[in-house]
C-alpha positions as CSV (number, residue, x, y, z in Angstrom):
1,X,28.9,74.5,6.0
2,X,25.8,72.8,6.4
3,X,26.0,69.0,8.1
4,X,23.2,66.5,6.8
5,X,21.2,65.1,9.0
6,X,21.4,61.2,8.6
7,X,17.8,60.3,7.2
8,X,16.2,57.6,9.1
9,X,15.2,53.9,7.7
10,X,12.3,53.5,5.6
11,X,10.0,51.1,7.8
12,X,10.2,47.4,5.3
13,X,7.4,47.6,2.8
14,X,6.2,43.7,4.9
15,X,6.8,43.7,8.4
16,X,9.1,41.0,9.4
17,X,7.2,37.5,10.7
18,X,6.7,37.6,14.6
19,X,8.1,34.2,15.1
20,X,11.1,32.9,13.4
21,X,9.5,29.3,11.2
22,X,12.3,26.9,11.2
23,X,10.5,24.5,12.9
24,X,8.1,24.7,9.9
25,X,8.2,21.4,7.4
26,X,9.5,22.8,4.5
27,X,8.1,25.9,5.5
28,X,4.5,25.8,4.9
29,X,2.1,26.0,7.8
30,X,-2.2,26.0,8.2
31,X,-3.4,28.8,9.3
32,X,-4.2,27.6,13.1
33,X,0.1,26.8,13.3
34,X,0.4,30.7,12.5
35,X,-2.0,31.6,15.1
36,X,-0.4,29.4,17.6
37,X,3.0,31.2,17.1
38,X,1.2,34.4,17.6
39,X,0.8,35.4,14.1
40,X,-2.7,37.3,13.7
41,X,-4.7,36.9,10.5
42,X,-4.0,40.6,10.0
43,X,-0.2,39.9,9.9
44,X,-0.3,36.7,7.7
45,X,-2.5,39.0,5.1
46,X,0.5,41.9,5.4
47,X,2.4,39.2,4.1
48,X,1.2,37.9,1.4
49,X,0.4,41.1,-0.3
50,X,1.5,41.0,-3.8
51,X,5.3,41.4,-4.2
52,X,5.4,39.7,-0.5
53,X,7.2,37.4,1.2
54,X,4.7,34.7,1.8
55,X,2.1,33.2,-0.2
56,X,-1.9,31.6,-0.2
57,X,-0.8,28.4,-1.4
58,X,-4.2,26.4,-0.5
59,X,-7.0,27.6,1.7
60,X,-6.0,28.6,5.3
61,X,-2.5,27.2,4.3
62,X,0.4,29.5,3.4
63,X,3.8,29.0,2.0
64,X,6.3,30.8,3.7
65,X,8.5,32.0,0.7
66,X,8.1,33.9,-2.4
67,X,9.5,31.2,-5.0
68,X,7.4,28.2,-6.1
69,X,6.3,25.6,-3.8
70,X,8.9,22.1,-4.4
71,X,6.9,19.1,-4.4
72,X,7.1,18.0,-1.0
73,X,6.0,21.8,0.6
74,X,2.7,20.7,-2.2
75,X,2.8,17.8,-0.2
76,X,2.5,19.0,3.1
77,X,0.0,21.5,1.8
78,X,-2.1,19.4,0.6
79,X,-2.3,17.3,3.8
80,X,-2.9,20.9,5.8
81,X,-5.7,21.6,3.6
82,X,-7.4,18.0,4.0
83,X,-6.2,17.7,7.8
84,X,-7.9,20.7,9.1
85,X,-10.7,20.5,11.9
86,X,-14.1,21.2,11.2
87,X,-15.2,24.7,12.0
88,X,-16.9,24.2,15.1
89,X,-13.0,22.9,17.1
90,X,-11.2,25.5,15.1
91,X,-10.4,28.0,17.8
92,X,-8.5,25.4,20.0
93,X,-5.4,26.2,19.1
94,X,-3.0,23.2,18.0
95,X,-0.4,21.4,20.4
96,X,2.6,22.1,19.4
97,X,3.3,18.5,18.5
98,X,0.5,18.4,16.2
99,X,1.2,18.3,12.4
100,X,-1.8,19.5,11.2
101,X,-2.8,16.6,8.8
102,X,-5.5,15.3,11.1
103,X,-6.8,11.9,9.8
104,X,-5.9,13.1,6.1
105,X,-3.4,10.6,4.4
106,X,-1.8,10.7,1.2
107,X,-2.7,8.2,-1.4
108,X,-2.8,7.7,-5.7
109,X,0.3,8.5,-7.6
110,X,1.3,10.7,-4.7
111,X,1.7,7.9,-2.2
112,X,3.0,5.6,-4.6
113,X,6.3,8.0,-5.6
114,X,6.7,7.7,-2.2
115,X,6.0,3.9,-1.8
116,X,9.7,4.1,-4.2
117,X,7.6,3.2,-7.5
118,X,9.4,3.8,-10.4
119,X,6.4,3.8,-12.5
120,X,5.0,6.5,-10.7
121,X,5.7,10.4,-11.6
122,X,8.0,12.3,-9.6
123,X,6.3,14.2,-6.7
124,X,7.6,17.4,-8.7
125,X,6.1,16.3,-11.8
126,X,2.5,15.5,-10.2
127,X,0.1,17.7,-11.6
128,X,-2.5,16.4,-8.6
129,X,-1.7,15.1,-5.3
130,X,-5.0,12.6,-3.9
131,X,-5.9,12.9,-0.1
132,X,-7.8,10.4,1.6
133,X,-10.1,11.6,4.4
134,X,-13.2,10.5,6.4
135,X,-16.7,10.3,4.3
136,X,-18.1,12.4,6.7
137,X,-15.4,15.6,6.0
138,X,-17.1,18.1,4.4
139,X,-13.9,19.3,2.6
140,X,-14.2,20.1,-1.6
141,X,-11.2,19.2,-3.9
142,X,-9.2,22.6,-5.0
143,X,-6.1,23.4,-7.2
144,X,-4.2,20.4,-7.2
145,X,-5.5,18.6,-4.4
146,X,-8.2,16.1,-4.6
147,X,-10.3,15.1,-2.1
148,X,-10.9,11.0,-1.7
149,X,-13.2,9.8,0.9
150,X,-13.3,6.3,2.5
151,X,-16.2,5.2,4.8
152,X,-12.7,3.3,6.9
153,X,-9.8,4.3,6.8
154,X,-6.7,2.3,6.6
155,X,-3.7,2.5,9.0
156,X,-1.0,4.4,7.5
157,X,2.3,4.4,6.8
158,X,4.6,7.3,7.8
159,X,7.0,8.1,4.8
160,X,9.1,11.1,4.0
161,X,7.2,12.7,7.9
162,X,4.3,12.3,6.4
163,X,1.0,9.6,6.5
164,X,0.9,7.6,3.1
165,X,-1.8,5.1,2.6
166,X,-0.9,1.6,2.3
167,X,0.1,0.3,-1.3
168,X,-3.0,-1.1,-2.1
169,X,-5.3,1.4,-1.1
170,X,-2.6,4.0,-3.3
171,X,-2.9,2.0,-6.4
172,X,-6.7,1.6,-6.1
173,X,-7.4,5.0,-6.0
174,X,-4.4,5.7,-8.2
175,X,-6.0,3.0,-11.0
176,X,-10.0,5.3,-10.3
177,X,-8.2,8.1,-11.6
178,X,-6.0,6.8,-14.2
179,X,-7.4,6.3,-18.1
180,X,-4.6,4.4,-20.0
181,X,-4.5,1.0,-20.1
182,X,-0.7,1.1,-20.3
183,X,0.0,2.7,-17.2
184,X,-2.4,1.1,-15.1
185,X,-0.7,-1.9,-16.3
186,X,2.8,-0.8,-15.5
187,X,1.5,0.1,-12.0
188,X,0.2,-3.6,-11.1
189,X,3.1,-5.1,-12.8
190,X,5.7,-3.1,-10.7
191,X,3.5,-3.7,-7.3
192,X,3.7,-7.2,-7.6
193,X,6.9,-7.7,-9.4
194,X,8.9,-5.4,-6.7
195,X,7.4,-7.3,-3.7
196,X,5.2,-3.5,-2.9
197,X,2.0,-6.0,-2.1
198,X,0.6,-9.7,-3.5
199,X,-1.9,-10.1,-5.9
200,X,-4.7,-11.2,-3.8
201,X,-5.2,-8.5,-1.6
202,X,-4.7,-5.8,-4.3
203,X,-7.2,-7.3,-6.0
204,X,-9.6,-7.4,-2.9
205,X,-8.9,-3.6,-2.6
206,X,-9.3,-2.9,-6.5
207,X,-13.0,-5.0,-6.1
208,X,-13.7,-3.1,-2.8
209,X,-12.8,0.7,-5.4
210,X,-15.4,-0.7,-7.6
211,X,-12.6,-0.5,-10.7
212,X,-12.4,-4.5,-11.6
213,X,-14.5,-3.7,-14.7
214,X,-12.8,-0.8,-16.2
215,X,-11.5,-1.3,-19.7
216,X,-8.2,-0.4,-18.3
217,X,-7.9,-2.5,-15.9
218,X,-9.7,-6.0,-16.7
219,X,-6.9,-6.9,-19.2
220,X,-4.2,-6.2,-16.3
221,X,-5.7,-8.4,-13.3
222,X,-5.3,-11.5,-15.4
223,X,-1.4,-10.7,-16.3
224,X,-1.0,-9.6,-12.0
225,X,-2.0,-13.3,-10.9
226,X,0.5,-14.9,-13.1
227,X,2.9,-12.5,-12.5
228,X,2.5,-13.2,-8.8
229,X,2.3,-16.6,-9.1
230,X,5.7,-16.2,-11.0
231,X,7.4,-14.4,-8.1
232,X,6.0,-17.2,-5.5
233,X,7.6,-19.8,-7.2
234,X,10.5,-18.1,-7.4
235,X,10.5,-17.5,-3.5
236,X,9.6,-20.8,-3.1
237,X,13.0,-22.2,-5.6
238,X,14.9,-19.5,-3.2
239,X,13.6,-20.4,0.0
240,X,14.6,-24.7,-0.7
241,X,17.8,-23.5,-1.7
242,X,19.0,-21.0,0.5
243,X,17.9,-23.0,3.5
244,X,19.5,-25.7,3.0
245,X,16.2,-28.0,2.7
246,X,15.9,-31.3,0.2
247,X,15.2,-30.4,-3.7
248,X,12.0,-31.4,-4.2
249,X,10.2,-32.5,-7.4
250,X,8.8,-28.9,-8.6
251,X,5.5,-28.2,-10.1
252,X,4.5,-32.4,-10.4
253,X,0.5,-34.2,-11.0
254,X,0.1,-36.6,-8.6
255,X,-2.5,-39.9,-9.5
256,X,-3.5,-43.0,-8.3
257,X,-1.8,-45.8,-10.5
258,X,-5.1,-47.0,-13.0
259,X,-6.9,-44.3,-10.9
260,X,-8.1,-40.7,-10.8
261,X,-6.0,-37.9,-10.9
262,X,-5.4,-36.3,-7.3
263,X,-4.4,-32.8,-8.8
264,X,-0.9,-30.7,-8.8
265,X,1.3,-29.4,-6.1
266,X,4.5,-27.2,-6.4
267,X,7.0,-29.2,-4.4
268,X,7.3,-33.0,-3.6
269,X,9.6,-35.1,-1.7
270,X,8.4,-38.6,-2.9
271,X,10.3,-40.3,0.0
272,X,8.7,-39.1,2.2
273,X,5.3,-38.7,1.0
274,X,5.2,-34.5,1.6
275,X,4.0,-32.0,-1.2
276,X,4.2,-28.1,-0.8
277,X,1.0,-26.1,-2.8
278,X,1.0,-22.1,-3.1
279,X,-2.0,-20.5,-2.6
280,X,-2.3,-18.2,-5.3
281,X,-5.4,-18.4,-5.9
282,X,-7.9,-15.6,-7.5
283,X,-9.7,-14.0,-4.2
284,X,-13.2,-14.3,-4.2
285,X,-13.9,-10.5,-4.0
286,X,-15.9,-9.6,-0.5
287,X,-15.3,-13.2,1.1
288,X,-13.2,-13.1,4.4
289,X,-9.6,-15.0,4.1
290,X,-9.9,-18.6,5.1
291,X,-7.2,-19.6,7.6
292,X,-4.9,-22.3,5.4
293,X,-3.9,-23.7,8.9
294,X,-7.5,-25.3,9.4
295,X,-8.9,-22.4,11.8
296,X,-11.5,-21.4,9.6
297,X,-11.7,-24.0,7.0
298,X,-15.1,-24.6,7.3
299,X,-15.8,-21.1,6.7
300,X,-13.8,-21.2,3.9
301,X,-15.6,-24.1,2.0
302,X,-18.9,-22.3,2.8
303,X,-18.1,-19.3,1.5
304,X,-15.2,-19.9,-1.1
305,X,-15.9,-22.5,-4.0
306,X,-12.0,-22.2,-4.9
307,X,-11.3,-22.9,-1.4
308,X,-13.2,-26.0,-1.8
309,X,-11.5,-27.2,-4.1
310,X,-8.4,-26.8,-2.3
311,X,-9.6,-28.1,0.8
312,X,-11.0,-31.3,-1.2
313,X,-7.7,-32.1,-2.7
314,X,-6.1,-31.6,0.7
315,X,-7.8,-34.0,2.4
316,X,-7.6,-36.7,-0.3
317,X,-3.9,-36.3,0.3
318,X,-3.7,-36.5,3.4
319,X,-6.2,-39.9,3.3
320,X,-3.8,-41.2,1.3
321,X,-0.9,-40.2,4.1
322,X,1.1,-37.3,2.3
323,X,1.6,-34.4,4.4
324,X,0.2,-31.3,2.3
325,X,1.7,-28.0,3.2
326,X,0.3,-24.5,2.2
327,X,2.3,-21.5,2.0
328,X,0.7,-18.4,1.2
329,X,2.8,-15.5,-1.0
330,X,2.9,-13.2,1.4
331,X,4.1,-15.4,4.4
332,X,7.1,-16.5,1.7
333,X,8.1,-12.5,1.3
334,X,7.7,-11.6,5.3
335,X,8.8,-14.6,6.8
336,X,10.6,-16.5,4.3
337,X,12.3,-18.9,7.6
338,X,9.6,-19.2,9.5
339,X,8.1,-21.0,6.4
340,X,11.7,-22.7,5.5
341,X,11.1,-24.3,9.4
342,X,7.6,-24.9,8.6
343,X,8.3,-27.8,5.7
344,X,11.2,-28.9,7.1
345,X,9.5,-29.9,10.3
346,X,7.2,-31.4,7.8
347,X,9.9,-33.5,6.4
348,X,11.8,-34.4,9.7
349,X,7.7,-35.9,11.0
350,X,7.1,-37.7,8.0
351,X,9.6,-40.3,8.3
352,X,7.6,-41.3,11.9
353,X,4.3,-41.6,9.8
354,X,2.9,-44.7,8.6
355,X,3.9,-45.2,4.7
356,X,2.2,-43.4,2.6
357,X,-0.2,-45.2,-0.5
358,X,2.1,-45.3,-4.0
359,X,1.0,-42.5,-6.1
360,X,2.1,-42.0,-9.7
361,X,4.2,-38.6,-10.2
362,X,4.0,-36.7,-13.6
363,X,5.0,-33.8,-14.7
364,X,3.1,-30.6,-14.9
């Protein structure tokens, strides 16, 4: 009887990787990362052959799996793709510590689902993720990533391991690319409502896109400046209360009996002669902020007629011996008791003042 010689293995139709890639961010690396961990050009093309393993998911970037890509591996393609060097540094090979995104940073919708806005499309439901990188890349959008170039770049924020451009910069360049007045609406509404940023320097950042005038968005800035004036005064109510400071007379006209009227303030202790105003006002788009504690107020008058106006009223106030206290939006969200100690040292010097003229108080 005749004994069968045991037939050796077929060699694998795709040769196995030469690295093991569970260091790999949700397995999708550039192709200067596959180099570095001694994977030749040859090899990654053996493996993404059709019916392979691996996968061209963007240019030079490769997704180490046959499935679909989720919409974080997109993600960190996209930022691969927009983070690579130029040409002429390409054959230093990367540190190891190096992600591979460069000065690339996520921003539009993309950056906002990660920002936590609820008004913003799932990262798996994203059709296009926006990537913000230096003017002078030379780098075309492709597939689903599009290329947005700033002349300066802002500091980002490192969300889900990856850079993320700051709120405002997202929702600018979210709003370039958006065309329904309804959802550019919902987008501004949530940002200021949810505390993501205030109104003035979105705005700033919306003037600086160039987008003020769009039909979709002209309707919507007048709606985000009351709604962030709304959320000020209710930090503001909050910030009395929970502090344990005097209630004030809210949102009050104050006038010189038989005399002019010296204009409205949010908060006033009429004992002791102190008023608390919000600065909420519209920014003047391209004009530098003027410091409210008196650093840069003549600045301020020069170059802001709003801030004149404010600085006017201010001092006619304080002529007439009440202590006027300006509290911007922002410092009430970050710093809420720093600000709380603010007026009520304010309070605790007014009683060593001299009293104050008699002024009428009406409502507002």
């Amino acid at each position: 009887m005749t004994q069968n010689t045991p037939l050796s293995p077929l060699p694998p139709l795709f040769p196995r990787p030469a690295h093991p890639f569970q260091d790999a961010p949700h397995r999708v690396l550039s192709a200067a990362q596959l180099r570095a961990r001694g994977v030749s050009a040859a090899q990654t093309s053996a493996q993404c052959l059709p019916g392979g393993p691996w996968q061209p998911l963007l240019p030079g970037v490769y997704l180490l799996h046959a499935g679909p890509p989720s919409g974080q591996e997109r993600l960190h393609g996209a930022l691969l793709y927009a983070g690579r060097p130029p040409a002429s540094s390409r054959r230093t090979p990367p540190a190891p510590s190096d992600d591979g995104f460069g000065e690339a940073m996520v921003t539009g919708l993309a950056a906002l689902a990660l920002h936590g806005f609820a008004s913003a499309p799932d990262l798996e439901a994203l059709h296009r993720v926006d990537v913000l990188v230096p003017r002078t890349r030379r780098l075309r959008s492709t597939r689903y990533v599009e290329v947005v170039r700033a002349a300066a770049l802002p500091p980002p924020v490192r969300l889900a391991g990856v850079p993320v451009a700051p709120v405002e910069r997202a929702l600018a360049d979210a709003v370039a690319g958006a065309g329904d007045a309804a959802d550019v609406r919902r987008l501004l509404t949530e940002a200021v409502r949810a505390g993501h940023c205030e109104p003035g320097s979105l705005v700033r950042e919306l003037s600086a896109a160039k987008v003020l005038g769009r039909p979709a968005v002209v309707g919507a800035v007048d709606a985000l400046l009351a709604e962030g004036r709304a959320a000020a005064e209710g930090r503001l109510y909050a910030m009395v209360r929970e502090h344990g400071l005097p209630e004030p007379l809210w949102n009050v006209e104050l006038r010189l009996p038989g005399g002019p009227e010296l204009g409205g303030v949010d908060a006033y202790w009429p004992d002791l002669a102190v008023a608390v105003e919000l600065d909420t006002r519209a920014p003047r788009f391209g004009a530098p902020e003027p410091d409210l504690r008196g650093g840069n107020r003549d600045a301020g008058r020069t170059e802001d007629p709003q801030w004149s106006a404010y600085a006017a009223k201010r001092e006619q106030l304080e002529r007439l011996g009440i202590t006027v206290v300006h509290l911007t939006p922002r410092k009430l969200r970050e710093a809420t008791e720093q600000q709380a100690t603010v007026v009520r040292t304010a309070l605790m010097a007014a009683g060593d003042q001299e009293p104050a003229a008699y002024v009428m108080v009406l409502p507002r």
